[in-house]
C-alpha positions as CSV (number, residue, x, y, z in Angstrom):
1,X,-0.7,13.4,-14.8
2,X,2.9,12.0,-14.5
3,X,2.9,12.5,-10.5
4,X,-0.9,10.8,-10.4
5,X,1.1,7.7,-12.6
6,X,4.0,8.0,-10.5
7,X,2.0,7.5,-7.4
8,X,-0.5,5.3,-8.7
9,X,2.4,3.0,-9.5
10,X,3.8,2.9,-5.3
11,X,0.9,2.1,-4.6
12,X,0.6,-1.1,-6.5
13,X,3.9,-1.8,-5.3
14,X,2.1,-1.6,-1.9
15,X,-0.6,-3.9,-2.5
16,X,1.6,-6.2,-4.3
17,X,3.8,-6.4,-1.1
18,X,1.3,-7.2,1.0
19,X,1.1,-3.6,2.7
20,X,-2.0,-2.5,2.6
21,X,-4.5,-4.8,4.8
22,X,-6.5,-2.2,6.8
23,X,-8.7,0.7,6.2
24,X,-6.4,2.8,7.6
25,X,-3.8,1.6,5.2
26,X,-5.8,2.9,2.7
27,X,-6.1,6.3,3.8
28,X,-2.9,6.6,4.7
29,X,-0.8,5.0,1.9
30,X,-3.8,5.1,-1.2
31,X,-6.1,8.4,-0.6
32,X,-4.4,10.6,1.0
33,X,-1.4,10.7,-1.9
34,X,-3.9,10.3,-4.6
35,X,-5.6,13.2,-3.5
36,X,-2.8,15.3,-3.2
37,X,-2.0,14.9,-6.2
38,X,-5.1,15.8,-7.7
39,X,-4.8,19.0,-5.8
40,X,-6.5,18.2,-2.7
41,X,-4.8,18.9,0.6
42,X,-5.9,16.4,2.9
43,X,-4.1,18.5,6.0
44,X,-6.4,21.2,5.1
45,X,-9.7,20.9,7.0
46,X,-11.1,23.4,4.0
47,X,-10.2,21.1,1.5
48,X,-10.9,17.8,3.2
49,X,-12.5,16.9,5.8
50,X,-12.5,13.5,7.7
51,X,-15.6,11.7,9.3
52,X,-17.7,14.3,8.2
53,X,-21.2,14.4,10.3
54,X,-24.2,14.0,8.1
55,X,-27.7,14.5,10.3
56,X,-31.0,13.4,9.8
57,X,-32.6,11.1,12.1
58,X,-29.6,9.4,13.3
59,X,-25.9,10.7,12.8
60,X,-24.2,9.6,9.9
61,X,-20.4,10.3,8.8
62,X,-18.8,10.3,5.5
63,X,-15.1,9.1,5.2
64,X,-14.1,12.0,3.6
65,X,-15.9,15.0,2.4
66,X,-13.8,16.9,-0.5
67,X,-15.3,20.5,0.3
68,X,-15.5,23.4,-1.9
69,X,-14.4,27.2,-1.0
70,X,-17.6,28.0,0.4
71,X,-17.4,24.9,3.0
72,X,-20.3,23.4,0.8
73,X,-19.7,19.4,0.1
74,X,-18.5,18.9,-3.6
75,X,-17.6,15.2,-3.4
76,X,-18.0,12.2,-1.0
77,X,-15.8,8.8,-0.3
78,X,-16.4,6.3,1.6
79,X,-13.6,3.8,2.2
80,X,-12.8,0.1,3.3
81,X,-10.3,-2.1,3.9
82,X,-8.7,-4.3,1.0
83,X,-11.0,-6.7,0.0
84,X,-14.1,-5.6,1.8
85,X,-15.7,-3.4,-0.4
86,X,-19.6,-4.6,-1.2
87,X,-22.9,-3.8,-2.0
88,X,-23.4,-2.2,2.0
89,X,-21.0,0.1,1.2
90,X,-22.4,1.2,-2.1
91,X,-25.6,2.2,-0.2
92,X,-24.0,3.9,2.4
93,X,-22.5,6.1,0.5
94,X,-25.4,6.7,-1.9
95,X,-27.5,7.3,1.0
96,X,-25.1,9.7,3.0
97,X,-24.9,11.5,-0.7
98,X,-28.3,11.9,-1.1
99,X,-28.8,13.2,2.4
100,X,-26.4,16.3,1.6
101,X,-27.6,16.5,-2.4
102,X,-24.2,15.9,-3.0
103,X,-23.7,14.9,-7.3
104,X,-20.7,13.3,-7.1
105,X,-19.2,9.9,-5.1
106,X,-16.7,7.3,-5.0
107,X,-16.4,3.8,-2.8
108,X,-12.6,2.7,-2.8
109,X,-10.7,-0.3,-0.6
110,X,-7.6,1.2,-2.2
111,X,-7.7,-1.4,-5.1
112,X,-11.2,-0.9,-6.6
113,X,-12.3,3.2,-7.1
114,X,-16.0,3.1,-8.1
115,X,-17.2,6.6,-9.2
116,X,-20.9,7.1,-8.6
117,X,-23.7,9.6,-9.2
118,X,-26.0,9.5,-6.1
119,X,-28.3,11.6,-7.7
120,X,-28.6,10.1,-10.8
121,X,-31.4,8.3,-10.7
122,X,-32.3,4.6,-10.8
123,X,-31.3,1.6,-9.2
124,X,-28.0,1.6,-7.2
125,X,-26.0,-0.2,-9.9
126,X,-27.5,2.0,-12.6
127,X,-25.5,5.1,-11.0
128,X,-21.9,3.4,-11.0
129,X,-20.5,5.5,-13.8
130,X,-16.8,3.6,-13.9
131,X,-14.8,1.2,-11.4
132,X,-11.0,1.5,-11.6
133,X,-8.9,-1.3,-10.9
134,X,-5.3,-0.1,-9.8
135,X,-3.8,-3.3,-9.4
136,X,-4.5,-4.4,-13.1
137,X,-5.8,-1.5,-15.3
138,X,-2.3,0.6,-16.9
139,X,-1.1,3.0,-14.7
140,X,-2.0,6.0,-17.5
141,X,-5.4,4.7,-17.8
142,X,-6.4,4.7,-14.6
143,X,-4.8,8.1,-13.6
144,X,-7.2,8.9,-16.2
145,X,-10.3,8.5,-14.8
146,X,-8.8,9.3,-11.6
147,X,-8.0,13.0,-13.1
148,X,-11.5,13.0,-15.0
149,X,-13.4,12.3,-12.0
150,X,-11.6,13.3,-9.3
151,X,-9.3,16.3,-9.7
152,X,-10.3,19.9,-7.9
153,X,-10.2,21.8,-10.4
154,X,-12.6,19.5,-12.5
155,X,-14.9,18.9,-9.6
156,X,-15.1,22.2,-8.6
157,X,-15.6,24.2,-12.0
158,X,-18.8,21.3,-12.9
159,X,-16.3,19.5,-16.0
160,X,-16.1,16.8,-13.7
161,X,-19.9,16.3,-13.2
162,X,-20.6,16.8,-16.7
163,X,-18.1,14.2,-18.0
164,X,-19.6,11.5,-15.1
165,X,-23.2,11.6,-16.7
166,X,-22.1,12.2,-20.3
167,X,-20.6,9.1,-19.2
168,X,-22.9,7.5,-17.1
169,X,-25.8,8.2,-19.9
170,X,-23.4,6.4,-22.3
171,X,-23.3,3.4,-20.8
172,X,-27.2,3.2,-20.2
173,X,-27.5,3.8,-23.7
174,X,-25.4,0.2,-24.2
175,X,-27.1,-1.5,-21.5
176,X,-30.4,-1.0,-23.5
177,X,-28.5,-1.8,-26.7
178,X,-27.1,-5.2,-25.4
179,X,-30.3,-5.8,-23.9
180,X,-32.2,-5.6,-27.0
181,X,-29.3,-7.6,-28.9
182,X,-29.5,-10.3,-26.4
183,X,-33.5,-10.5,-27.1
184,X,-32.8,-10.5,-31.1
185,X,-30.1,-13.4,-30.7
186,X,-32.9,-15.2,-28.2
187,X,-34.8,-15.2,-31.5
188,X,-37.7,-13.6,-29.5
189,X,-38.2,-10.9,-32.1
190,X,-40.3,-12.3,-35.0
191,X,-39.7,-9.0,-37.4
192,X,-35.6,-9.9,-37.1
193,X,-36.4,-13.4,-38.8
194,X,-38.7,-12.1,-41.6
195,X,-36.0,-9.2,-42.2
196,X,-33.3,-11.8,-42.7
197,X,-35.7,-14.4,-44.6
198,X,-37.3,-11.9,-47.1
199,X,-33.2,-10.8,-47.7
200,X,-32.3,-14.3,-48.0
201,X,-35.0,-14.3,-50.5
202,X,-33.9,-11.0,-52.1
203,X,-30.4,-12.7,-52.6
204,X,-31.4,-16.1,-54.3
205,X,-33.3,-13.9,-56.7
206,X,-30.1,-11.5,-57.1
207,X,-27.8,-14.8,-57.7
208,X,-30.5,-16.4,-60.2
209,X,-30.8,-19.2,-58.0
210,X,-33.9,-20.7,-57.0
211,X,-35.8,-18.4,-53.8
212,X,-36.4,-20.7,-51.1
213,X,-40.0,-20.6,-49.2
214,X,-41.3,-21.7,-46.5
215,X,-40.6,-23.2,-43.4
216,X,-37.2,-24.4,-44.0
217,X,-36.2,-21.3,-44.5
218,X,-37.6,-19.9,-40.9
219,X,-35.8,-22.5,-39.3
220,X,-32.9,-22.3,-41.0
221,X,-33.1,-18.1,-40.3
222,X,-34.0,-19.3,-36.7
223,X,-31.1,-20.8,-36.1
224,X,-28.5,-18.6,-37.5
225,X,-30.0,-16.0,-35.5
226,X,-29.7,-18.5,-32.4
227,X,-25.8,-19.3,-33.4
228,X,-25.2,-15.6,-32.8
229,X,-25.4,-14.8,-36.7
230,X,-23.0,-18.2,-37.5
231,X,-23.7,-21.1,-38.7
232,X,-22.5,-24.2,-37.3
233,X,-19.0,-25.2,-38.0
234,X,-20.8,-28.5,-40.3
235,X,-22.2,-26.0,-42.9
236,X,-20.5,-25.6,-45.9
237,X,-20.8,-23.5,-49.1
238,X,-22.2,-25.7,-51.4
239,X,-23.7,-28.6,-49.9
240,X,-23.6,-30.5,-45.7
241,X,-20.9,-33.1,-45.3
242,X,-22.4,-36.5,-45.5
243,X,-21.6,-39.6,-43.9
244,X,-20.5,-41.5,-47.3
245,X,-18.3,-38.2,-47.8
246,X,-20.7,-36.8,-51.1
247,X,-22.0,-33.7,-50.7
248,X,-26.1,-33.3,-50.2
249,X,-28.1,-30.7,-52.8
250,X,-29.1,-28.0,-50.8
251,X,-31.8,-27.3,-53.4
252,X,-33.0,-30.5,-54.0
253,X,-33.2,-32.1,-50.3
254,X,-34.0,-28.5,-48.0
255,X,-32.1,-28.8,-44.5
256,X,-34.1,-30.3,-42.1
257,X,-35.7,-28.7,-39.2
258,X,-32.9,-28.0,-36.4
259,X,-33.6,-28.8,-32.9
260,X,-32.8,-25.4,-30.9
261,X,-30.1,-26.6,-27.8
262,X,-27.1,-26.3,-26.2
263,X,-23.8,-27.5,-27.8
264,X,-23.0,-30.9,-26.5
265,X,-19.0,-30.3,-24.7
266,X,-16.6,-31.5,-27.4
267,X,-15.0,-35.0,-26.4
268,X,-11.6,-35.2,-25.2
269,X,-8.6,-36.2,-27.4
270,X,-9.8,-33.9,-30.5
271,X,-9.2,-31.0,-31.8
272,X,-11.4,-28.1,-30.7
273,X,-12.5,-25.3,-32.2
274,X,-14.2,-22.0,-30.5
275,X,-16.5,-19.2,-32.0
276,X,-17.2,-16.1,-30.7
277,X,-19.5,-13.8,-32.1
278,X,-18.0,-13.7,-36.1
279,X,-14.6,-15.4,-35.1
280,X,-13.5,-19.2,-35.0
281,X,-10.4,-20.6,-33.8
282,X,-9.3,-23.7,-33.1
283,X,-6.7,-25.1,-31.2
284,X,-5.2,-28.3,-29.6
285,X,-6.8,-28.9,-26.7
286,X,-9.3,-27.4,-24.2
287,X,-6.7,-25.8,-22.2
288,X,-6.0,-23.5,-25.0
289,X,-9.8,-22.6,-25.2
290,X,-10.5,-22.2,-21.7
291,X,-7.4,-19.5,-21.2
292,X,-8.0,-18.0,-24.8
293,X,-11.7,-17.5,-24.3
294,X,-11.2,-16.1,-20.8
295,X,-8.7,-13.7,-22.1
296,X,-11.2,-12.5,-25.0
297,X,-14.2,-11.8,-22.9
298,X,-12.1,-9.6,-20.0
299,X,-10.9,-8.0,-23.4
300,X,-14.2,-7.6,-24.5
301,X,-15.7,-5.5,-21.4
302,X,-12.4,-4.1,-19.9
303,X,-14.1,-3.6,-16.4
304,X,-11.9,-3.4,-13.8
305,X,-13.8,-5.9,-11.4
306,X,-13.9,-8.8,-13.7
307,X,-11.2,-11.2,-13.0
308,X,-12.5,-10.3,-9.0
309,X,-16.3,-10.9,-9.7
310,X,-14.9,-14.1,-11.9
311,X,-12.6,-15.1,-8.9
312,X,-15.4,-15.5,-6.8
313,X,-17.5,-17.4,-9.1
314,X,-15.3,-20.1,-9.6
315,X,-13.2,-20.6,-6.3
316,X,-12.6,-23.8,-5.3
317,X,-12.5,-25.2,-1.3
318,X,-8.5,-24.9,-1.4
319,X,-7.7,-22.6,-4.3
320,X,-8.7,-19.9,-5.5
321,X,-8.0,-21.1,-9.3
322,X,-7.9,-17.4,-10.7
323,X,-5.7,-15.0,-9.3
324,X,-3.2,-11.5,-9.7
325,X,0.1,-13.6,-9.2
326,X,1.0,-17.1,-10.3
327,X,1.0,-18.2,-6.8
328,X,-2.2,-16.9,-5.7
329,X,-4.0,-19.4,-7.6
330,X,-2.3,-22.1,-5.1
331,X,-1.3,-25.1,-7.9
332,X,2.3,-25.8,-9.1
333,X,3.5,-23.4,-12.3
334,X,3.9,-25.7,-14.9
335,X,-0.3,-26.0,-14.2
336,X,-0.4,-21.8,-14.7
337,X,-1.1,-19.5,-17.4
338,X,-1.1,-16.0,-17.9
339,X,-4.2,-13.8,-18.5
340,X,-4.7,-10.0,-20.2
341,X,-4.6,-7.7,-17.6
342,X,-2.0,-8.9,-15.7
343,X,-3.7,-11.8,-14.0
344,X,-2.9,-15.4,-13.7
345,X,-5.5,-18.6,-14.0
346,X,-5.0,-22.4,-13.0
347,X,-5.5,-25.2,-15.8
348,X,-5.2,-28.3,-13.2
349,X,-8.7,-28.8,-14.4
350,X,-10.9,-31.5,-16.0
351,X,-12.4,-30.5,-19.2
352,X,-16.2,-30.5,-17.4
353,X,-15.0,-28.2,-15.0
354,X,-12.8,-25.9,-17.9
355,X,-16.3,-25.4,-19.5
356,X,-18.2,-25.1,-16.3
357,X,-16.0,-22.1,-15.5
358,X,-15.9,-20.9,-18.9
359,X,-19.7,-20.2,-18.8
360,X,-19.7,-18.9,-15.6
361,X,-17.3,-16.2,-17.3
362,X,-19.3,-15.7,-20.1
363,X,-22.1,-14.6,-17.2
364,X,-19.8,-12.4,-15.6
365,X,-19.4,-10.5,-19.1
366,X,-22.7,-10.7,-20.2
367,X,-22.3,-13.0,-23.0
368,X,-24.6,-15.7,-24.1
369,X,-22.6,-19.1,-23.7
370,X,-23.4,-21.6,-26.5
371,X,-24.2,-19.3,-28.4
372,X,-22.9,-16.1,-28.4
373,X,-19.2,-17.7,-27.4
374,X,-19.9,-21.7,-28.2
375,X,-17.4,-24.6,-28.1
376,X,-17.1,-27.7,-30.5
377,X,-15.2,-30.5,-31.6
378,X,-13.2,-30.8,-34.5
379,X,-13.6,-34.0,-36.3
380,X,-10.8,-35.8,-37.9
């Protein structure tokens, strides 16, 4: 483990110098260390073997084919050149994999390591098991993976295999989990509403207080399902702010029907307050927001391609806005702030175009924006 580290952490001094622009960099300077220290020899055409002829219909070759001791194919890699690894070379690989039945796979441009299993079944992106970022994720935690995936003796005794689709039938499992959560906080489920609105009902009668029927109730149910499980920052225990500063009787005068939309963006020169999920913050201003929020939702998925797939999503004509050093992102410093993760975003932004990118974030993560992450104003 120490000598994966060890390596893992020249080779980010590579990529951070600028070293490594061509495929063959990456075999040379990325795989062909990394493999030897996972206890394949990449001199030894038994253990590795380069441009590995696949046949069928046309001739196909692999990158590198890691080989067990009976010359069969134990594990497959295909690799690009920084930067230029995509969808086409997802396929190729799954396709060259499938051709020699081989379980195990990995697509790597010496930054990104995306383990597959070819024959897992499913669509193309439902057989990614993990990417591995090594110019962000922690030199232990991606030597990790590397070891858990990658060394020889794992590969070739099956623990290697076993641990990708324990894995990789893990994270279906929370695909379908979010997918289901994302349907109960779209309010399309009609049993989640009667469950919380009969327990609402449960609760007045608990208290002593009057139970509340109807469809006030729904709606109000309705819309705390819609708010991710919150209620708006205006609610208050006991009673809705009102204009002449008394507080309304929630059991005389029932909230009135809430129109289901967006949150309106919060207006400039207040306070502003953010909620995600079952926490609120608030801060000064929208800067604060934009680079907290940003930081909380790579937090929340950890996946090594996020500040790339986010990168890409929000790059401007000159700059690219979000980037791994300071002066990638192409504005002055003082206009510079530091993300988790080791990356680096631009705030020489309007506040429309803060928010814009914020929900284009909250896509990259998978998170509802408005209302699973939602921004207001503060009023003073």
């Amino acid at each position: 483990m120490r000598r994966v580290c060890e390596t893992i952490e020249k080779v980010r001094g590579h990529l951070e110098g600028n070293q490594i622009r061509v495929e063959a960099d990456v075999r040379s300077y990325v795989l062909s260390p990394l493999l030897r220290d996972l206890g394949w020899d990449p001199e030894d055409p038994g253990s590795v073997k380069r441009e590995y002829p696949v046949t069928g219909g046309k001739n196909y070759f692999f990158d590198y084919a890691l080989l067990a001791g009976d010359g069969a194919v134990a594990f497959v890699i295909e690799a690009k050149a920084p930067g230029k690894l995509d969808a086409d070379a997802r396929d190729q690989l799954l396709l060259y994999a499938m051709k020699t039945k081989t379980h195990l796979g990995l697509t790597t441009d010496g930054v990104i390591w995306a383990f597959y299993l070819p024959l897992g079944g499913g669509s193309s992106e439902e057989r990614l098991v993990r990417t591995v970022n090594l110019a962000t994720d922690s030199a232990e935690n991606a030597g990790n993976f590397l070891l858990r995936y990658l060394a020889r003796g794992r590969v070739l005794s099956g623990r290697a295999l076993a641990a990708a689709s324990g894995d990789l039938a893990s994270l279906a499992i929370h695909r379908v989990v979010e997918a289901g959560w994302a349907d109960l906080l779209a309010g399309s489920n009609d049993k989640l509403a009667r469950t919380i609105a009969a327990a609402a009902r449960a609760a007045a009668t608990r208290k002593g207080a009057k139970a509340p029927t109807g469809r006030a109730l729904n709606d109000e149910v309705r819309a705390f399902i819609q708010h991710g499980f919150r209620f708006p920052d205006m609610a208050r225990v006991g009673g809705i702010d009102a204009p002449d500063g008394q507080s309304q009787n929630l059991e005389a005068r029932p909230p009135a029907r809430r129109r289901r939309r967006s949150p309106a963006p919060p207006k400039a020169g207040r306070g502003v307050s953010w909620t995600f999920r079952d926490e609120t913050r608030t801060v000064r201003n929208h800067t604060e927001v934009y680079v907290a929020a940003i930081g909380r939702l790579y937090e929340l998925r950890r996946s090594a391609d996020f500040y790339q797939r986010l990168q890409e999503k929000i790059r401007g004509r000159k700059r690219t806005q979000i980037a791994r050093t300071a002066e990638g992102t192409g504005v002055p410093a003082k206009h510079v702030r530091p993300l988790p993760g080791g990356w680096h975003i631009s705030t020489n932004l309007s506040t429309a175009d803060k928010l814009r990118n914020l929900e284009r974030a909250c896509d990259v993560a998978g998170v509802a924006y408005g209302s699973e992450l939602a921004v207001h104003e503060v009023r003073k």
